[in-house]
N, C-alpha and C positions, 0 to 999 in steps of 0.2 A: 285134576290136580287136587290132592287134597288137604287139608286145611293146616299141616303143620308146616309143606312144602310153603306154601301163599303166607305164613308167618317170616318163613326162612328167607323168601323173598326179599320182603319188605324190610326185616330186619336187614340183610346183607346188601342193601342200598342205603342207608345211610352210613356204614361202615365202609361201602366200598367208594365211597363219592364225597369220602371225608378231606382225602388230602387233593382234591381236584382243584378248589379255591385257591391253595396255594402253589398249582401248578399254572393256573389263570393269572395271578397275579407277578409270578417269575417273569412268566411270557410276557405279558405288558409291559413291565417297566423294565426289563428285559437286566436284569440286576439277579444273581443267587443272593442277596443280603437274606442268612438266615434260615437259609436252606441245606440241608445235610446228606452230600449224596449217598454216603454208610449207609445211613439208616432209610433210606428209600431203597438203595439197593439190596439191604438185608429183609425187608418188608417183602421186596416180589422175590427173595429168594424162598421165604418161607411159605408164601403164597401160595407158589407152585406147588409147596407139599401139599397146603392145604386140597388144592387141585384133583393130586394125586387121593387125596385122603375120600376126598368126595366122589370118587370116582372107586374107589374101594366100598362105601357105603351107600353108589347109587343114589347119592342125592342131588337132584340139579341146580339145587338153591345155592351151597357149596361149592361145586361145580362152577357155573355162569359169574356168579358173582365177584370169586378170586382169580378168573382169567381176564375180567375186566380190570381188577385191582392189578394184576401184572402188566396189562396194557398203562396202566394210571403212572405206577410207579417205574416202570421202563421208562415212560415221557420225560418224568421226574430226572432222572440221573439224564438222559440225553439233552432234557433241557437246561439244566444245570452247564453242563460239557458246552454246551453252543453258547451260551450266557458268559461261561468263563472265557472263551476264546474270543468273542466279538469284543468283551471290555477291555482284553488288553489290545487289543490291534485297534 
């Protein structure tokens, strides 16, 4: 691996493990106060380009990183949707 991929890493782990906190936090108190599902859902939809993009320039850094953040932001919106229906019933 060579040493701009191991940059690319590292950086796309704090970017990609950004919005997890407040996907930990939905889950607990089991509440969306504050949470936007638009914009989680607009996030893994551009994701996936990015996806696509990394996969046009062979990079695995870009690659692994935004189908985690698609996994992340999927949760997001579903956890969201489970949140909104358990509060009201």
């Amino acid at each position: 691996m060579e040493s701009h991929e191991i940059i690319g890493f590292i950086a796309g782990f704090g970017t990609t493990f950004a919005a997890a906190p407040d996907l930990y936090a939905m889950l607990k108190r089991k509440s969306t106060a504050g949470m936007n599902p638009t914009m989680a859902g607009m996030m893994g939809t551009f994701q996936i380009v990015w996806v696509y993009y990394g996969i046009l320039i062979d990079s695995m850094p870009v690659i692994v990183w935004n189908i985690i953040a698609v996994a992340i932001n999927s949760l997001m919106v579903a956890a969201f949707f489970y949140c909104s229906r358990t509060a009201k019933g």
